[in-house]
C-alpha positions in Angstrom: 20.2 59.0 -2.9 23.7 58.7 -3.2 25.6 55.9 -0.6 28.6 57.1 1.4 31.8 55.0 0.3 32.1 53.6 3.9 28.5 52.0 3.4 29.6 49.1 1.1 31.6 46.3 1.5 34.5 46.4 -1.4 34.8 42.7 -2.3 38.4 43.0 -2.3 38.7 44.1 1.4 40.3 40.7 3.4 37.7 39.6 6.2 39.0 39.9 9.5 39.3 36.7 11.2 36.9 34.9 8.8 36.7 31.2 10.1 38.4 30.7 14.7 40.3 27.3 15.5 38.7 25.4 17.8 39.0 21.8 19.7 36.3 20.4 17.0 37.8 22.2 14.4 37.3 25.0 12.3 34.0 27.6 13.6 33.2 30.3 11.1 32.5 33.6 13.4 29.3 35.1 12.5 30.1 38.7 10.9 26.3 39.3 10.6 26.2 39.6 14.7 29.7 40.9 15.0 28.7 44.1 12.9 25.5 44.2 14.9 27.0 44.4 18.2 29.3 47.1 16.8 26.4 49.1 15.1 27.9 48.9 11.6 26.3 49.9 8.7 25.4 46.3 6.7 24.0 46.3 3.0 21.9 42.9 2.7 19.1 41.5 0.8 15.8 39.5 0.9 15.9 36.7 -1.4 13.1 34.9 -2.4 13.7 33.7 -5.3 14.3 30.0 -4.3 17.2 29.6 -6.3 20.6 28.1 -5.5 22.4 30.1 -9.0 20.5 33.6 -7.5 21.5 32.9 -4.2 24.7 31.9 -5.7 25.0 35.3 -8.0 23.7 37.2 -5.2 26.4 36.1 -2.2 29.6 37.3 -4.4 27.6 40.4 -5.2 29.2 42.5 -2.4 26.1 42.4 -0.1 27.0 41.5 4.4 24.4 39.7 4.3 20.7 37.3 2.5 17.6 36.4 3.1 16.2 33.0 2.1 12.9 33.3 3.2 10.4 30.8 3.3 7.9 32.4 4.4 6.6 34.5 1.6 8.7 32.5 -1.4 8.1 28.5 -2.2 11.3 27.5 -0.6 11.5 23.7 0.4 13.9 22.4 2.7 16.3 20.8 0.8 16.1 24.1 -2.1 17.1 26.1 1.4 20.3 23.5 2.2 21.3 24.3 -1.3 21.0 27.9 -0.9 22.8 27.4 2.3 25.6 25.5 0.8 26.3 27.8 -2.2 26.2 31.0 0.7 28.8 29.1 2.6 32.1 30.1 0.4 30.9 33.7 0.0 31.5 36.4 2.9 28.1 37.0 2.8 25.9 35.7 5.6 22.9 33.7 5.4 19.7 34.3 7.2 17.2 32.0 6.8 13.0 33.3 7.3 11.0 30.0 8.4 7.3 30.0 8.0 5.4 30.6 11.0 4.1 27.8 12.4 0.7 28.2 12.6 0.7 29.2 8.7 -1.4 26.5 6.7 1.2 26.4 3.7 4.1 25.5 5.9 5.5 22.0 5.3 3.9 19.2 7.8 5.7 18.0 10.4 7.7 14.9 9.8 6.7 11.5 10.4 8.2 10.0 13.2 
């Protein structure tokens, strides 16, 4: 099925008002929810790979938005703040999936 032209992102497009000043600083605005509001076509993907170089390779890919899921993929916590911190250059936005709770593979609740 062919994609209309209008459907993807071109990667050299400038983002409109990427990051907003703020009193604490700098606030990235989330484009994810912007587009939803305005019912805009978005071209994402589910990773679940666990990687931080996929998630890497993926984010300059051209996609609005990724998936880290760790629900269905063996994601730890500090695997998803990498994946996190490779997304955060990239105008793609991340979404993380947490495990449900009541699912017996999630990690255990921390000590206290």
């Amino acid at each position: 099925m062919p994609v209309a032209p209008n459907m993807l992102r071109q990667p050299w497009r400038p983002l409109l008002r990427r990051h907003v000043a703020s009193a604490a600083g700098s606030v990235r605005l989330n484009q994810f929810k912007r587009r939803l509001r305005e019912r805009n076509t978005q071209l994402g993907l589910w990773g679940s790979l666990a990687s931080p170089q996929a998630s890497e390779m993926l984010a300059h890919a051209g996609f609005d938005w990724l998936v880290v899921d760790m629900e269905h993929a063996p994601t730890t916590l500090p695997e998803v703040l990498q994946q996190l911190q490779v997304l955060q250059p990239s105008p793609c936005e991340p979404i993380v999936r947490v495990p449900s709770a009541d699912d017996p593979y999630a990690p255990p609740e921390p000590v206290r």
